[in-house]
C-alpha positions as CSV (number, residue, x, y, z in Angstrom):
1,X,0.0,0.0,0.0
2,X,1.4,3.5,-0.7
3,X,1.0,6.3,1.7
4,X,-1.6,7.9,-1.0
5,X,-4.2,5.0,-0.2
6,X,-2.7,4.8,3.3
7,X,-3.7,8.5,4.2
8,X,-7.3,7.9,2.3
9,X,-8.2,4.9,4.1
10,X,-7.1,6.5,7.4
11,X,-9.6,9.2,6.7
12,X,-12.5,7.1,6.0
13,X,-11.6,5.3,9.5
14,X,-12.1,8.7,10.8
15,X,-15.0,10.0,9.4
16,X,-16.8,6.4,9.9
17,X,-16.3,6.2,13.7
18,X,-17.2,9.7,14.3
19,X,-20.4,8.6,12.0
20,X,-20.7,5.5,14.3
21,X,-20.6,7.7,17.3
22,X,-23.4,9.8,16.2
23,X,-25.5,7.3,15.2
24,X,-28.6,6.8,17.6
25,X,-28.8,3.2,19.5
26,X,-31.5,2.8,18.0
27,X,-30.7,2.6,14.4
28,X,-29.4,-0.7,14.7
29,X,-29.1,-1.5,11.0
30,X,-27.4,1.6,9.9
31,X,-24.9,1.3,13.3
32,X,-24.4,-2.7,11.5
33,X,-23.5,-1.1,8.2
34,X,-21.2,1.6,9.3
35,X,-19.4,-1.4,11.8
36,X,-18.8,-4.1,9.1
37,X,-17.4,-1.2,7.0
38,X,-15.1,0.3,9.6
39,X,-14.3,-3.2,10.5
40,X,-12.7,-3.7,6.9
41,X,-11.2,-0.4,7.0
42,X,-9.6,-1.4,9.9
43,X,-9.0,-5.1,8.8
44,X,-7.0,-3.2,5.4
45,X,-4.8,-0.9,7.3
46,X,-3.8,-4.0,9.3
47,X,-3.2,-6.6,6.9
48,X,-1.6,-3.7,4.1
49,X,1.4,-2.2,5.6
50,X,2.9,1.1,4.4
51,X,5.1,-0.6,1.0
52,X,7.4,2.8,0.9
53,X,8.9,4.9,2.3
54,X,7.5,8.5,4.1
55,X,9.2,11.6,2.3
56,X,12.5,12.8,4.0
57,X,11.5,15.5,6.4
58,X,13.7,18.1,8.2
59,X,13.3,20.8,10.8
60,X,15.5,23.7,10.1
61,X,14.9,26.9,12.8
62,X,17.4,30.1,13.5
63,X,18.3,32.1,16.1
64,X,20.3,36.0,16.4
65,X,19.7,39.3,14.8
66,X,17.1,38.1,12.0
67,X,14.5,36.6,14.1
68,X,11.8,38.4,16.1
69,X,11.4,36.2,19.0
70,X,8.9,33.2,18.1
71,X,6.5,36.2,16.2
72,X,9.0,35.6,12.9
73,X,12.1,36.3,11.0
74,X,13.5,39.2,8.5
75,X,11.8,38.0,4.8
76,X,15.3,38.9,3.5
77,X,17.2,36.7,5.3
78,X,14.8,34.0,5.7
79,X,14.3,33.2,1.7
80,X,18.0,33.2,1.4
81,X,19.0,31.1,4.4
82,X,16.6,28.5,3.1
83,X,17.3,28.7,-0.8
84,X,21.3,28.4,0.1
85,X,20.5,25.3,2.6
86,X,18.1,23.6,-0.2
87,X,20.8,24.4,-2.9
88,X,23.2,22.4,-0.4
89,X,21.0,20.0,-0.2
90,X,20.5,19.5,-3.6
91,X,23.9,19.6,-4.6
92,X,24.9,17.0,-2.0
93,X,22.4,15.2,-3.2
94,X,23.4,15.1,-6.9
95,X,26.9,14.4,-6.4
96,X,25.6,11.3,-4.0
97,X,23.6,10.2,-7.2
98,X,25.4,10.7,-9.8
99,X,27.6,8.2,-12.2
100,X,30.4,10.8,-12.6
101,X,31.4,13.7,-10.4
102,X,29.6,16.9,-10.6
103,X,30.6,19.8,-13.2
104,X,32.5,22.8,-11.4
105,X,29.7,25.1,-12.8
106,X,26.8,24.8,-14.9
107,X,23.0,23.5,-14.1
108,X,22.4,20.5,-11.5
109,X,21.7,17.8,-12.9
110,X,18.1,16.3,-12.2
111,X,17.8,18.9,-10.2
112,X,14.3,18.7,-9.9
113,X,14.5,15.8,-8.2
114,X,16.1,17.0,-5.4
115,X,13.6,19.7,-4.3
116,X,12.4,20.1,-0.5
117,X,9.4,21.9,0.0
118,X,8.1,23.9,2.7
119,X,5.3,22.2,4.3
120,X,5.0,25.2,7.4
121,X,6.5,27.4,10.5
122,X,8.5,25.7,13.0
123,X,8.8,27.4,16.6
124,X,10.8,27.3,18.9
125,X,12.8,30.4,17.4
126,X,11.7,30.7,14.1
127,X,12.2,28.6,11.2
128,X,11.0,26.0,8.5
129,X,9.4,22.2,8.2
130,X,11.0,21.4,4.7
131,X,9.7,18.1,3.1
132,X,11.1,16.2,0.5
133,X,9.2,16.7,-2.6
134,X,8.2,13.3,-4.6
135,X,6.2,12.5,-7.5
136,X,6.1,9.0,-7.4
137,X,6.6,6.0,-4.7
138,X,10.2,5.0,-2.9
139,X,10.1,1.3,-2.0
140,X,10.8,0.4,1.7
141,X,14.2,-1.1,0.5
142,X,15.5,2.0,-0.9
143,X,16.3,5.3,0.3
144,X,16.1,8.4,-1.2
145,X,18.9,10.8,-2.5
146,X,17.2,13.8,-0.4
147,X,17.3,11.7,2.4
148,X,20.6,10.3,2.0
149,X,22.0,14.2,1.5
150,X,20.3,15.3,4.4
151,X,21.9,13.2,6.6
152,X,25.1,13.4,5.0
153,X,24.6,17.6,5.1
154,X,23.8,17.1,9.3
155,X,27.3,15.2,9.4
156,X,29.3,17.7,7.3
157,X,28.0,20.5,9.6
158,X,28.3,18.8,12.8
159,X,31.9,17.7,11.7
160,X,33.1,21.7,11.7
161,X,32.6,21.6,15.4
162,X,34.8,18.3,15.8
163,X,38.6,17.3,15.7
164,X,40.1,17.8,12.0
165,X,39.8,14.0,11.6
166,X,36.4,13.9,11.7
167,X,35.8,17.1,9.8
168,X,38.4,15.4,7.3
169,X,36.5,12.4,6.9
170,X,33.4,14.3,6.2
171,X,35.2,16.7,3.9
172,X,36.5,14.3,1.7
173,X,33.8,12.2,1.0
174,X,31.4,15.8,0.0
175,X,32.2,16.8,-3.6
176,X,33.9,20.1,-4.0
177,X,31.0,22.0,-5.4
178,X,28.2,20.5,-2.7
179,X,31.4,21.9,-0.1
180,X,31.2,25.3,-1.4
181,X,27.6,25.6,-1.3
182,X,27.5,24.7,2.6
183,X,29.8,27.1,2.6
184,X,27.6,29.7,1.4
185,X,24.9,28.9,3.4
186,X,26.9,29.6,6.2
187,X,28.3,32.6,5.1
188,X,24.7,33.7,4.7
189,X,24.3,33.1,8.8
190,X,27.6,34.8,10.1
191,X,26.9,37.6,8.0
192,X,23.7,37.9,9.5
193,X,25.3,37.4,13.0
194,X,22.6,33.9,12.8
195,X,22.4,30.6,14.3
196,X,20.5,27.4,13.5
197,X,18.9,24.4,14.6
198,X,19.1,21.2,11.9
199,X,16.7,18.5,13.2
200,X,16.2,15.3,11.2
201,X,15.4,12.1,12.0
202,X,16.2,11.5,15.8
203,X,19.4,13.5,15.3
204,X,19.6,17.1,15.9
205,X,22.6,19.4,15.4
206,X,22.7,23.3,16.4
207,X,24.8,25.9,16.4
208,X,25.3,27.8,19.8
209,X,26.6,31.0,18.9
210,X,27.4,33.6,16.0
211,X,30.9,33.3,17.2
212,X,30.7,29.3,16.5
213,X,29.5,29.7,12.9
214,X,32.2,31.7,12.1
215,X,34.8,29.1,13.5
216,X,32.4,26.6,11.6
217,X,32.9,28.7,8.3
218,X,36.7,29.0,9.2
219,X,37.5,25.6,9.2
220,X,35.3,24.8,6.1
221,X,37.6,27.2,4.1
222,X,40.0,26.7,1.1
223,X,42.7,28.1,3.3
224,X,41.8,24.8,5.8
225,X,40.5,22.1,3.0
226,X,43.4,21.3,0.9
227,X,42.0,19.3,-1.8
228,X,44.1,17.9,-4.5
229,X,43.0,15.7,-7.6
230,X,46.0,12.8,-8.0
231,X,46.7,9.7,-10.5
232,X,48.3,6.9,-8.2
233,X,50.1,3.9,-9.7
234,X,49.9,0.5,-7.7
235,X,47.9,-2.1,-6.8
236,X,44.7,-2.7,-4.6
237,X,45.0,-5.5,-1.4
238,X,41.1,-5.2,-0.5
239,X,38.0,-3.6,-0.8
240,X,34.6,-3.5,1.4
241,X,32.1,-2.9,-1.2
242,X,29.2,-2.8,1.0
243,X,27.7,-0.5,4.0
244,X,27.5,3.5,4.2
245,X,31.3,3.5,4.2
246,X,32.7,1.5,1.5
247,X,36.6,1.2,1.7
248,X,39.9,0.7,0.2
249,X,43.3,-0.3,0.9
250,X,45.7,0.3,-1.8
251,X,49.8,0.1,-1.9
252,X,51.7,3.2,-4.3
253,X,54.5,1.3,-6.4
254,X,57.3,3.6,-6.2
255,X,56.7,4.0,-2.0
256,X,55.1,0.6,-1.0
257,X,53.4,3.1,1.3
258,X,49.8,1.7,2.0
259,X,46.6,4.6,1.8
260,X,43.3,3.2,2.5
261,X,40.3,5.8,1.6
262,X,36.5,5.3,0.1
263,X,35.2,4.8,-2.9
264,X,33.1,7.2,-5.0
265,X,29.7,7.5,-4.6
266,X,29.9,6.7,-9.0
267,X,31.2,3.6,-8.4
268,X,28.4,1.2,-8.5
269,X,30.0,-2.0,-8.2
270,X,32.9,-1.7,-6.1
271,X,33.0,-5.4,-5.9
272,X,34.8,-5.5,-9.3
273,X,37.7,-4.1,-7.9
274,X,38.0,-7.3,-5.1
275,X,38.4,-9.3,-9.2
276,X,42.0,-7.6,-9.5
277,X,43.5,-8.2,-6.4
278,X,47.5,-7.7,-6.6
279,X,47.2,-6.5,-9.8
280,X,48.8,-3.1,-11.4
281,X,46.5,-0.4,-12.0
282,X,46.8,3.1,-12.1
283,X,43.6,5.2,-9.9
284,X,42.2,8.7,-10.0
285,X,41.5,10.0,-6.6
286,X,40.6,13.1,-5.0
287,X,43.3,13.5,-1.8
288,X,41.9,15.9,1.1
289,X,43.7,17.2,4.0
290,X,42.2,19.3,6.8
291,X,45.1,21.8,8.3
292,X,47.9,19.4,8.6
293,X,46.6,16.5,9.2
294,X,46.5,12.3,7.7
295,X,45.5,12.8,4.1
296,X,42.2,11.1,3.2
297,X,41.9,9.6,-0.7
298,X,38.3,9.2,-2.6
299,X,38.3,6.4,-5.2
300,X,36.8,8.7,-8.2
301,X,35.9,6.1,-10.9
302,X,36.6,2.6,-11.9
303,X,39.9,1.7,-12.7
304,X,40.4,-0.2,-16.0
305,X,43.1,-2.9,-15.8
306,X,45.1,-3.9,-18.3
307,X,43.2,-6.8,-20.3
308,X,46.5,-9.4,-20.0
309,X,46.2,-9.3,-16.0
């Protein structure tokens, strides 16, 4: 059942009890009727579980000079805060999605599948309920590129506040472009002297202070994300293909050195890679370093071996 039909038949449970409830004890027949069809209301809604999954929704409030107490926020800086966090959020989304990586400039592409819409006021401060905007059904096995750039958006964001090893891990598996536009978004709150509050799922993440998103914003620079696109020569020992983190481990030629770092979300079967084993190849990965610390290496497409190994 999809939550279409779901939301109808829980709306005819509703209006038929309240019917039921009205009805006079002594209209036994009608008070039959209106049981027996509640009953397979009822009986439907039990035996047809939700087959998909609810949209992606997030709770996204601020805090500082904008914001009028829980009466509202500044129009201006409202409709910008939210069109630079949903342009994040696309963006992150696209590069999650996407066979290749993203274009340094030009159109997103499918961008209009990446929309969030806003579905009302959320208060507290003063902010937005943003749902993920669908036009057709997501099966319970899948998830949803919104929903998997949501979450990887919260972790980015929550990683500024950390040590530069977890900001590093974060950093290097966001694509350059989705990184610049969190970093615009942000710009858009210290500039404003703003705070916010990202809630999704049972995970929230919030900003305390004005002075924190500017430390945030800091550390999310160019001057502090050194990212470098390198050809390495030298052959894989393993690969995880599977889980939210898939992995390498990869030893350079010339060095014997041994990196490990993740594969590409455009890699679709990483398991290929566990075929050639021991076996030269040369790699394209992006390397990032946060300040001066451990290097972290993103697997950017599928290697092609040479067709004698």
């Amino acid at each position: 059942m999809n939550r279409l039909d779901r939301q109808h038949l829980l709306a005819e449970q509703k209006f038929l009890r309240e019917h039921l409830d009205r009805l006079p004890v002594s209209a036994r027949l009608t008070r039959m009727s209106v049981a027996s069809k509640l009953h397979s209301v009822e009986q439907t809604l039990t035996d047809s579980p939700l087959d998909e999954h609810e949209p992606a929704h997030v709770r996204l409030t601020f805090n500082g000079r904008p914001v009028i107490s829980t009466y509202g926020i500044f129009a201006e800086f409202g409709m910008k805060a939210v069109s630079n966090f949903t342009d994040a959020v696309a963006t992150v989304a696209a590069s999650l999605s996407m066979d290749t990586a993203l274009a340094p400039m030009g159109p997103v592409p499918n961008r209009e599948q990446y929309q969030l819409i806003i579905t009302g006021s959320a208060l507290g401060s003063f902010g937005f309920e943003l749902e993920e905007y669908r036009t057709g059904q997501l099966p319970l096995e899948e998830v949803s590129p919104v929903a998997q750039a949501l979450e990887h958006t919260q972790k980015l964001l929550a990683s500024t506040l950390a040590s530069d090893e977890e900001l590093a891990d974060s950093a290097s598996e966001t694509d350059p472009r989705a990184l610049d536009k969190v970093r615009t978004f942000l710009q858009t709150l210290a500039e404003n002297e703003a705070i916010c509050t990202m809630q999704y799922r049972e995970k929230s993440f919030r900003f305390t202070d004005p002075g924190q998103v500017n430390r945030s914003l800091a550390r999310l620079g160019q001057d502090n994300i050194k990212e470098e696109p390198k050809v390495l020569v030298g052959e894989f020992h393993g690969v995880l293909p599977e889980g939210n983190t898939r992995t390498f481990q990869f030893v350079i030629a010339d060095t014997r050195n041994v990196i490990r770092g993740t594969v590409g979300p455009g890699i679709r079967d990483a398991n290929i890679i566990n075929n050639h084993l021991y076996q030269p190849v040369q790699i394209r990965v992006v390397e990032t370093r946060v300040a001066n610390g451990r290097p972290r290496y993103l697997l950017t497409e599928m290697p092609a071996w040479d067709a004698a190994s």
